[in-house]
OpenMM code with the backbone's topology and positions (N, CA, C; nanometers):
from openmm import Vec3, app, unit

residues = "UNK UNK UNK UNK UNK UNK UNK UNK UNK UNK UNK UNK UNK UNK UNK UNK UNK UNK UNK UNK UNK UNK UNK UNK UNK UNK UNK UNK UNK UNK UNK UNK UNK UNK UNK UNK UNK UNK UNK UNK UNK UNK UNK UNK UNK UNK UNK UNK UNK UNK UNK UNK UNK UNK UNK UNK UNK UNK UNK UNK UNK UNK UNK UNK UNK UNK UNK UNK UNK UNK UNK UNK UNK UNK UNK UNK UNK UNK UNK UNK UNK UNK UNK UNK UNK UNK UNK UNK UNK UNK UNK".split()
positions = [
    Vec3(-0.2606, 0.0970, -1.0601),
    Vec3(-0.1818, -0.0200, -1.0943),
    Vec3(-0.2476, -0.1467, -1.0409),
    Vec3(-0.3070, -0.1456, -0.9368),
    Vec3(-0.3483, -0.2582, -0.8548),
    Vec3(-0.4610, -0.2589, -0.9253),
    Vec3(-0.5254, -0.1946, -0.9969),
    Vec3(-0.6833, -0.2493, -1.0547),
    Vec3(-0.6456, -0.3212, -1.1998),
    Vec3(-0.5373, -0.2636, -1.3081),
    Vec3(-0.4513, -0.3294, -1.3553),
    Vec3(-0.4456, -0.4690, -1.3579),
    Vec3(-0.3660, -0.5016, -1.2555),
    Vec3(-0.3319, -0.6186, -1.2015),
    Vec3(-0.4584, -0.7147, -1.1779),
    Vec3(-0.6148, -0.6442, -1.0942),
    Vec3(-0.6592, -0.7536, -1.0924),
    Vec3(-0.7844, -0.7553, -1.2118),
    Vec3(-0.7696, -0.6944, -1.3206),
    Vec3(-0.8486, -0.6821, -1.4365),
    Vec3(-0.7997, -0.7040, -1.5543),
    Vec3(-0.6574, -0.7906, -1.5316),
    Vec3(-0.5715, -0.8382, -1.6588),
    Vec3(-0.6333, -0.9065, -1.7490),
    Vec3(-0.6961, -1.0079, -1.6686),
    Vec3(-0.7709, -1.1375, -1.7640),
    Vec3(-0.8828, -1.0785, -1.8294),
    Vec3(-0.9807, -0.9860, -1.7522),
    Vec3(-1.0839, -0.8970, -1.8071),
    Vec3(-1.0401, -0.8294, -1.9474),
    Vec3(-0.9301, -0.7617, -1.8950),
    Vec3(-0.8780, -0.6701, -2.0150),
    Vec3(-0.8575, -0.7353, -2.1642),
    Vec3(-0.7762, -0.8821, -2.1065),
    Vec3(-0.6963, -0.9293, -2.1805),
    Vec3(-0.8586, -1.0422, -2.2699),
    Vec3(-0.9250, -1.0856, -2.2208),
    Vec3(-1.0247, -1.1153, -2.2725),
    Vec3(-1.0912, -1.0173, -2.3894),
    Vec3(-1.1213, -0.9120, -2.3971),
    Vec3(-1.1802, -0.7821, -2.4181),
    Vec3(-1.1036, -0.7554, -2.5217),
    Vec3(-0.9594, -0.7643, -2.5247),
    Vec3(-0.8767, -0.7379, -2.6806),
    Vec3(-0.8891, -0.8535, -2.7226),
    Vec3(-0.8952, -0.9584, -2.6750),
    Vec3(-0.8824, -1.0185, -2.8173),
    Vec3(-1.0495, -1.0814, -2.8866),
    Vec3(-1.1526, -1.0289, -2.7814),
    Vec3(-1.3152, -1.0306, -2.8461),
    Vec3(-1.2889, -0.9156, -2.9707),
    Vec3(-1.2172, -0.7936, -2.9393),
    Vec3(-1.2136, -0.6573, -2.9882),
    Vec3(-1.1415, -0.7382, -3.1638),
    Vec3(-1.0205, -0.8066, -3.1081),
    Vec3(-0.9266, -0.8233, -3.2526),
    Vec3(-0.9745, -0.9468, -3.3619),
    Vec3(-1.0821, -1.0432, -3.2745),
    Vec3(-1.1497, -1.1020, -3.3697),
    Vec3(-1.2813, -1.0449, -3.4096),
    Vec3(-1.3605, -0.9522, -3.3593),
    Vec3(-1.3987, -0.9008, -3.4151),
    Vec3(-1.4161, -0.7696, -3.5706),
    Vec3(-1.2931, -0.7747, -3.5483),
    Vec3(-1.2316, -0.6831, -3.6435),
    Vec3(-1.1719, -0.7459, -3.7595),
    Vec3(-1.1515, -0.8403, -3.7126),
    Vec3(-1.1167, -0.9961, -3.8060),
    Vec3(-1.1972, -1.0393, -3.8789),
    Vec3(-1.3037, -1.0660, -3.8421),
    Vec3(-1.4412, -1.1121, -3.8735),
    Vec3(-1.5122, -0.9892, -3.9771),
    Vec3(-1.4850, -0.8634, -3.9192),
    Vec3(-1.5565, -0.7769, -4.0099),
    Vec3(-1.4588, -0.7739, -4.1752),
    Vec3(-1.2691, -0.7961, -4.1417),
    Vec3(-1.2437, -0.7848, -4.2957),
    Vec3(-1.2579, -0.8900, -4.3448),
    Vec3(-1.2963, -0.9788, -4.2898),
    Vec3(-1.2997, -1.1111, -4.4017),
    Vec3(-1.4368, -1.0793, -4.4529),
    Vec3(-1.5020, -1.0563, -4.4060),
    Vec3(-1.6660, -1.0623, -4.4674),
    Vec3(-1.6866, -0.9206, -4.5652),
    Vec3(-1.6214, -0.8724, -4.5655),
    Vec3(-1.6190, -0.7055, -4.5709),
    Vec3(-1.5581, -0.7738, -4.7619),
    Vec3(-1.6498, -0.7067, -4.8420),
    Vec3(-1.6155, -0.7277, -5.0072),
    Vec3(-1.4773, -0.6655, -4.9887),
    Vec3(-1.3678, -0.6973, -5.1209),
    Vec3(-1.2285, -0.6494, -5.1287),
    Vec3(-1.2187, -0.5059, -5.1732),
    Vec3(-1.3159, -0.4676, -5.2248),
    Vec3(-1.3034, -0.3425, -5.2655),
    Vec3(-1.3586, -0.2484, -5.1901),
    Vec3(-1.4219, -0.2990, -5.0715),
    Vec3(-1.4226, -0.1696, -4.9789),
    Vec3(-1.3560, -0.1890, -4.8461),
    Vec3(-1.2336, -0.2877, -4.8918),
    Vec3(-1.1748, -0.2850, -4.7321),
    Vec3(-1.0413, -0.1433, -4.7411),
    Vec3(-1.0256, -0.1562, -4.6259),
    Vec3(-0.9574, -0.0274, -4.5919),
    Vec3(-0.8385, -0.0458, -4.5154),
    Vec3(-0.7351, -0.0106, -4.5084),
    Vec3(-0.6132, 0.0343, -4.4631),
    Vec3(-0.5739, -0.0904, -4.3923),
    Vec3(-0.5936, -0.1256, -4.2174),
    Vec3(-0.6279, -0.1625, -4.1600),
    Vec3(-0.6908, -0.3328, -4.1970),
    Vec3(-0.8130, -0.3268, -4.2841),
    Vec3(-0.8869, -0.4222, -4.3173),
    Vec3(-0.7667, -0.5541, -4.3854),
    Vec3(-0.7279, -0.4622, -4.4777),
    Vec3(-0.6427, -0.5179, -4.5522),
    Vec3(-0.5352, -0.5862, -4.5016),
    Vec3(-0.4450, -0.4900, -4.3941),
    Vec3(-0.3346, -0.5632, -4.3144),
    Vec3(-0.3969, -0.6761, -4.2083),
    Vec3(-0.5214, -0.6598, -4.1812),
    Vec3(-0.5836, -0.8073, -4.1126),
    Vec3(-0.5942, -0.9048, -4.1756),
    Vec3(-0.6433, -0.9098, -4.3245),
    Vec3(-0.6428, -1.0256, -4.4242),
    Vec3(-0.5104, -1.0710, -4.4392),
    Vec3(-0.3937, -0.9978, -4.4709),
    Vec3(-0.2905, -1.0141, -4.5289),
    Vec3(-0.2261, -1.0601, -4.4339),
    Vec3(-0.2136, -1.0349, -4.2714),
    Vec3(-0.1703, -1.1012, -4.1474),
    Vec3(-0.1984, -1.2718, -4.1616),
    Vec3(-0.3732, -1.2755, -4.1201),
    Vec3(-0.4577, -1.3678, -4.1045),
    Vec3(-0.4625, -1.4481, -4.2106),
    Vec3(-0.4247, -1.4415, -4.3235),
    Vec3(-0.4661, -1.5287, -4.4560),
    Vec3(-0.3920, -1.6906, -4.4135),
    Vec3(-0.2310, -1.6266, -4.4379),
    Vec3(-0.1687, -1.7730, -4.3795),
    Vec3(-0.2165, -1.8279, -4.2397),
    Vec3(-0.2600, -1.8292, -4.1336),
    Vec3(-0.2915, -1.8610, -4.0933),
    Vec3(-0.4594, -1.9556, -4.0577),
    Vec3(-0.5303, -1.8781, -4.1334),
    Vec3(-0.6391, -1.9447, -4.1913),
    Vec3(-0.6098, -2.0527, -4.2847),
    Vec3(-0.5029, -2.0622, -4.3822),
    Vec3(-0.4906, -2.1485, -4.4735),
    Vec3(-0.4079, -2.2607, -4.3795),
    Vec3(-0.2841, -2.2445, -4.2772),
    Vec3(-0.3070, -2.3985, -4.2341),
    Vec3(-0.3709, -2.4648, -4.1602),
    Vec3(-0.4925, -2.3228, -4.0620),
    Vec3(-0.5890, -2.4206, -3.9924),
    Vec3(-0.6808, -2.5182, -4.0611),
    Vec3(-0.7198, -2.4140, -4.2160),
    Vec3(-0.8120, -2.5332, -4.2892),
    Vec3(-0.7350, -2.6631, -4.3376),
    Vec3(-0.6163, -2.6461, -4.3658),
    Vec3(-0.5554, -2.7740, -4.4324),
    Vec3(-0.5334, -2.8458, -4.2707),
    Vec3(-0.4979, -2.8166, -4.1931),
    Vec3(-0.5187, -2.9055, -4.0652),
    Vec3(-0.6428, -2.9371, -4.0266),
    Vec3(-0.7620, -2.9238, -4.0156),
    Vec3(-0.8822, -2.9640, -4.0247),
    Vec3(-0.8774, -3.0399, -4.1433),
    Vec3(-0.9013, -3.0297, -4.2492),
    Vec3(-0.9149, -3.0994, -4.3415),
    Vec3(-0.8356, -3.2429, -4.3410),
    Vec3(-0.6826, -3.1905, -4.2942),
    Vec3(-0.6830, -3.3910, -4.2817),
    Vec3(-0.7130, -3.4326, -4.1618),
    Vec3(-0.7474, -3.3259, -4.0521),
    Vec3(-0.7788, -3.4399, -3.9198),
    Vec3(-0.9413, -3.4705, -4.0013),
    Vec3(-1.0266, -3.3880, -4.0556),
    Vec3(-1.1611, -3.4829, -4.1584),
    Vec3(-1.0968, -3.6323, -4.2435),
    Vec3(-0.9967, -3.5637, -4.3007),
    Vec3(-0.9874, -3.7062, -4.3460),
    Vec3(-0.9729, -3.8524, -4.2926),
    Vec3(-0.8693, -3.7921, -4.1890),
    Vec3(-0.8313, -3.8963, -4.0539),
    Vec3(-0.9079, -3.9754, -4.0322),
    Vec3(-1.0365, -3.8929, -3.9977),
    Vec3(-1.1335, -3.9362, -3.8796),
    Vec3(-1.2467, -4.0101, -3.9937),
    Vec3(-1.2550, -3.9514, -4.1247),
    Vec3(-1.3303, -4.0798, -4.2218),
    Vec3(-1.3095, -4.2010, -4.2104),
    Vec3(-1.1523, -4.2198, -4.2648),
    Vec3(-1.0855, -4.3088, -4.2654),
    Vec3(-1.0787, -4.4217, -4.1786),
    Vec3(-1.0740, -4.3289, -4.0798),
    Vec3(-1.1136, -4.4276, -3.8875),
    Vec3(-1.2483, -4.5208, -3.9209),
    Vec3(-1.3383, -4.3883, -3.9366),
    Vec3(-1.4389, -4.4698, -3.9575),
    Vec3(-1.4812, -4.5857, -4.0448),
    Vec3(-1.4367, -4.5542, -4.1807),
    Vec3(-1.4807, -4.6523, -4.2506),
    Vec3(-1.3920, -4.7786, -4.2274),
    Vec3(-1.2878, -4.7591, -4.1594),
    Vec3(-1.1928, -4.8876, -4.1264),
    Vec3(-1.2706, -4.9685, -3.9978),
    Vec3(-1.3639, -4.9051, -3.9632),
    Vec3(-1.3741, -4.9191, -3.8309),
    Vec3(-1.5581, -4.9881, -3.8906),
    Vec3(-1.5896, -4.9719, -3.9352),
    Vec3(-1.7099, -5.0113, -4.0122),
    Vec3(-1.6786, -5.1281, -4.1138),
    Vec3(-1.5550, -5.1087, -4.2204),
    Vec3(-1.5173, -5.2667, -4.2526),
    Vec3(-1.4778, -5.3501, -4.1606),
    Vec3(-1.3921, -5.3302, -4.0625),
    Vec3(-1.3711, -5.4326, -3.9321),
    Vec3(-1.4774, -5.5279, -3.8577),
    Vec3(-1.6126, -5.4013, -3.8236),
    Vec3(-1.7591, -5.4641, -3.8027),
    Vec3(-1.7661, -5.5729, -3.8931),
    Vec3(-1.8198, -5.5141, -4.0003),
    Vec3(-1.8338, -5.5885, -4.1655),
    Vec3(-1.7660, -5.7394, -4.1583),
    Vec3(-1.6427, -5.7471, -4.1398),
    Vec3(-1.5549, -5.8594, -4.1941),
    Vec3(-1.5972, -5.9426, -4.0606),
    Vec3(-1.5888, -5.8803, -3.9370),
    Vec3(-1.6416, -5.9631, -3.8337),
    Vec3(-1.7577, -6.0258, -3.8281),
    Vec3(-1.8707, -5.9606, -3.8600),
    Vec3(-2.0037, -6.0235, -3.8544),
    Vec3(-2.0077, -6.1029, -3.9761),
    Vec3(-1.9619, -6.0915, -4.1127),
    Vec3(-1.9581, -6.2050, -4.2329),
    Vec3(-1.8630, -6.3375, -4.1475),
    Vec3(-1.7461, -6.3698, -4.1232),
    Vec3(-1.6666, -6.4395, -4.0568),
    Vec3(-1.7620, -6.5101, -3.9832),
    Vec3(-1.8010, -6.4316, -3.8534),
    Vec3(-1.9177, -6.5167, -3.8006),
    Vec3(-2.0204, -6.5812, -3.8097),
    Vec3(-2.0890, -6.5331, -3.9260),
    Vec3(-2.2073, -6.5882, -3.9869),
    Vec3(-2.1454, -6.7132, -4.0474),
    Vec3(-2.0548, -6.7069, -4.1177),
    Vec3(-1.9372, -6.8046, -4.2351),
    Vec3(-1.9204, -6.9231, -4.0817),
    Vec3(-1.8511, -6.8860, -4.0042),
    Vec3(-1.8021, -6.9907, -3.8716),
    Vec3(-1.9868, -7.0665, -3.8538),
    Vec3(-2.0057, -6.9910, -3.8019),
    Vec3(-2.1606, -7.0365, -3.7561),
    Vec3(-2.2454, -7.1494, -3.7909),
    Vec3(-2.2475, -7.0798, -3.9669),
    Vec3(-2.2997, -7.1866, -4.0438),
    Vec3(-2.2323, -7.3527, -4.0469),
    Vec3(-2.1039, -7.3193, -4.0864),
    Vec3(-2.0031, -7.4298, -4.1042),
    Vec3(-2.0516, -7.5196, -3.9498),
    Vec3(-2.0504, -7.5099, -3.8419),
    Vec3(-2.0933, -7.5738, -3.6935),
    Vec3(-2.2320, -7.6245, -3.6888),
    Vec3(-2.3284, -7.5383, -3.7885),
    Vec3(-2.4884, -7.6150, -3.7595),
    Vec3(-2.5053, -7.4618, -3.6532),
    Vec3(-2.4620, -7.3787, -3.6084),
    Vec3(-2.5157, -7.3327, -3.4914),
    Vec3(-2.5713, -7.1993, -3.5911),
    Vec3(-2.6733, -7.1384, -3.5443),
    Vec3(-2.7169, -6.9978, -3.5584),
    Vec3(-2.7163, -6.9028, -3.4627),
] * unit.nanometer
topology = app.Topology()
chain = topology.addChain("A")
for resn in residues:
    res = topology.addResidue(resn, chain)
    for name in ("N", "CA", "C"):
        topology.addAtom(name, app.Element.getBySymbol(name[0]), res)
């Protein structure tokens, strides 16, 4: 019991290398030769794969968006300034 106790995290590390690995083999694994098992991993895992990608996908969009807002902001600033600049005589 006491080795148990101090090899939990070990253990507990170790299943779940074990359950994504097994994960990994039915997704890659063609449909027609998955098996028993294979199948109830896809069929578990599917929804869950589908809202991590749609959650990635808009934090991608997010983070475009950031950017290119964040790149017209530059943009409008450095035209403005050039525009001020000129109007003063100064360069």
């Amino acid at each position: 019991m006491n080795w148990l106790r101090r090899g939990r995290r070990t253990l507990l590390a170790v299943a779940l290398l074990v359950l994504l690995a097994l994960m990994l083999r039915a997704s890659v694994r063609a449909p027609e030769r998955l098996g028993p098992v294979d199948r109830l991993l896809v069929r578990i895992t599917a929804p869950m794969q589908s809202v991590a990608v749609r959650l990635l996908s808009h934090v991608a969009q997010s983070w475009t968006h950031y950017v290119s807002l964040v790149g017209a902001t530059k943009s409008v600033s450095a035209n403005f300034c050039l525009k001020f600049c000129a109007t003063r005589g100064t360069t």
